[in-house]
C-alpha positions as CSV (number, residue, x, y, z in Angstrom):
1,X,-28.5,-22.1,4.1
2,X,-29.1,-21.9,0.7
3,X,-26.3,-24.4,-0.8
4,X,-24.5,-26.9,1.0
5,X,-21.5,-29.4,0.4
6,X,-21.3,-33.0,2.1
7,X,-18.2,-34.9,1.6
8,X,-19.3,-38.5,2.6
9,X,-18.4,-40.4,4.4
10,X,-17.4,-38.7,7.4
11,X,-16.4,-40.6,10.6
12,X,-13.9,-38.8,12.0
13,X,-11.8,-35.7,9.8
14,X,-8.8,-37.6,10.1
15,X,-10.0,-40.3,8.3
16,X,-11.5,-38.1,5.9
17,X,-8.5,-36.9,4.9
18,X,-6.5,-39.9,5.0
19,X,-9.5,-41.4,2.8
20,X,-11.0,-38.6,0.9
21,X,-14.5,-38.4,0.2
22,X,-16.5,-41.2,-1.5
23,X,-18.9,-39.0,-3.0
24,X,-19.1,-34.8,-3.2
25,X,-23.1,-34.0,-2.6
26,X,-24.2,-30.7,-3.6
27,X,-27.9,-29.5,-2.5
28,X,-29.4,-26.4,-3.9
29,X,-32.3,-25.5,-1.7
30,X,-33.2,-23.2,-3.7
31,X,-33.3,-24.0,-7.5
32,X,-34.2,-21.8,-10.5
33,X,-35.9,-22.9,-13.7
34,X,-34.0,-23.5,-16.3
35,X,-33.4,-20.3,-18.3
36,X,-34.7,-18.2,-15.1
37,X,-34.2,-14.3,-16.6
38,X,-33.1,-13.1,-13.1
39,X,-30.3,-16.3,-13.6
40,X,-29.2,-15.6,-17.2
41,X,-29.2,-11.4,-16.1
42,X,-27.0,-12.4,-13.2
43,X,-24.5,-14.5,-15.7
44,X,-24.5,-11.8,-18.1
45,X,-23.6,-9.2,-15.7
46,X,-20.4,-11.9,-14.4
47,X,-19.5,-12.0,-17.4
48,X,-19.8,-8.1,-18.3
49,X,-17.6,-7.6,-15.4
50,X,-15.6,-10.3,-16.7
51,X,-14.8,-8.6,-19.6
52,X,-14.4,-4.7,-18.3
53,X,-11.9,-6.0,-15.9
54,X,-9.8,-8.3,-19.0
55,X,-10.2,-4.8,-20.8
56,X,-8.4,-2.4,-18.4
57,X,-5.9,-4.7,-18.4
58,X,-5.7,-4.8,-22.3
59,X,-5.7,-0.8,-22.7
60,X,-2.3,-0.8,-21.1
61,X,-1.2,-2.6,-23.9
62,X,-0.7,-1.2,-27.0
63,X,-0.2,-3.7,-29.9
64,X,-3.0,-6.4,-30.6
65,X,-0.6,-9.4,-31.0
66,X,0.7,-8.7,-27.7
67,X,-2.6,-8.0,-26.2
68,X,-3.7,-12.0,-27.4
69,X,-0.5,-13.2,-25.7
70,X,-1.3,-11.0,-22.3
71,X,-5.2,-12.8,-22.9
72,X,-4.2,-16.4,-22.7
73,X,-1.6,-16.5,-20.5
74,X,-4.0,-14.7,-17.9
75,X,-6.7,-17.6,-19.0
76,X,-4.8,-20.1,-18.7
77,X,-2.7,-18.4,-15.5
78,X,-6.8,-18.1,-14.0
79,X,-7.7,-21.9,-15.4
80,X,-4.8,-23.6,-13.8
81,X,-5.6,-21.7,-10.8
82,X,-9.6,-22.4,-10.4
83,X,-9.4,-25.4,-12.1
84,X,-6.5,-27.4,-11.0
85,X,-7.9,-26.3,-6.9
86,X,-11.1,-28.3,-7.9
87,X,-8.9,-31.9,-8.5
88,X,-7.3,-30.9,-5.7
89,X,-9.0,-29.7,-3.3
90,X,-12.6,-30.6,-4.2
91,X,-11.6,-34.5,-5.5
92,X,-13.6,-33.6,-8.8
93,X,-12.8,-36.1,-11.7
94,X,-10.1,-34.8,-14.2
95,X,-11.7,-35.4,-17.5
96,X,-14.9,-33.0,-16.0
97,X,-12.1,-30.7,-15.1
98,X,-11.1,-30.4,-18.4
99,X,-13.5,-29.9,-20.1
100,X,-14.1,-26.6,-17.9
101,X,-10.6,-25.5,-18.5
102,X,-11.1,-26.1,-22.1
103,X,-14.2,-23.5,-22.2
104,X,-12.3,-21.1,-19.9
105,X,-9.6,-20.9,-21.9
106,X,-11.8,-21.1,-25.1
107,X,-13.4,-18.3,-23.1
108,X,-10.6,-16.0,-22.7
109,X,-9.3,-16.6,-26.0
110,X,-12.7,-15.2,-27.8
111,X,-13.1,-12.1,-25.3
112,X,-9.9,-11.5,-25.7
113,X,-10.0,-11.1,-29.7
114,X,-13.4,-9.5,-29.4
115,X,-11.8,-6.6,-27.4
116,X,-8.5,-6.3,-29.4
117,X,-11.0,-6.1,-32.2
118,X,-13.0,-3.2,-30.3
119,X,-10.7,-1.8,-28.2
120,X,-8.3,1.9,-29.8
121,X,-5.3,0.6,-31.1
122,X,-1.8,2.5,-31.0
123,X,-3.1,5.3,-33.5
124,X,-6.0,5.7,-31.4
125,X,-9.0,4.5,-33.3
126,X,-11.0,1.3,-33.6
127,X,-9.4,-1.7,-34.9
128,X,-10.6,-2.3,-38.2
C-alpha cells in the first residue's frame, strides 16, 4: 500500500467516534524528491485538466462579467465542498483549512480571468 491513514488512538470504533482521533498520521511509502519532474508533470497535467474542464463550462457563457461570477461561485461551491469535508470528516485544524480554501479560491479566481481573457467572446474573437 503505498499511503496509509492512522487515526490514533483506536480502542474500539465506538470510542473513536465518540472521541475522535488524537492525532491524523499520514505515511507515504513511497516519497518523491522534492521538485521530482514526473511529480511537477503529474500536477501540471491536474491542473491542465483543471482548467479544460472550468473552460467548457465558461464557453457556454457568453459575457466575461458573467463568466467571473459563474468562476467563483463554482470555487468557492468546490472549496466549501473539499474543504469544509476535511474539518469534518478528517478533524484537520481550521486555520490549515483555510488557508487551502484561500488558495483554491485564489485559484479559481486567476484561471478564471486567464480564460475570460483567452477564451472568444460574444463577437467571436479573442478578448483583447
Amino acid at each position: 500500500m503505498a499511503h496509509t491513514l492512522y487515526p490514533a488512538p483506536d480502542p474500539k470504533p465506538q470510542e473513536r467516534l465518540e472521541k475522535g482521533p488524537a492525532i491524523l498520521l499520514s505515511i507515504d511509502h513511497r516519497p518523491s524528491a522534492e521538485g521530482a519532474p514526473l511529480d511537477l508533470f503529474i500536477g501540471f497535467l491536474h491542473n491542465l485538466a483543471t482548467a479544460v474542464l472550468l473552460a467548457l463550462i465558461l464557453r457556454k457563457v457568453k459575457e466575461n462579467g458573467e463568466r467571473m461570477k459563474v468562476v467563483i461561485v463554482s470555487g468557492v461551491l468546490a472549496t466549501v465542498l473539499i474543504n469544509g469535508s476535511e474539518v469534518i470528516w478528517w478533524f484537520q485544524p481550521l486555520n490549515w483549512v483555510a488557508y487551502h480554501a484561500l488558495y483554491d479560491i485564489l485559484y479559481f479566481a486567476i484561471a478564471g480571468a486567464l480564460l475570460c481573457r483567452l477564451l472568444p467572446s460574444e463577437e467571436g474573437v479573442v478578448n483583447e
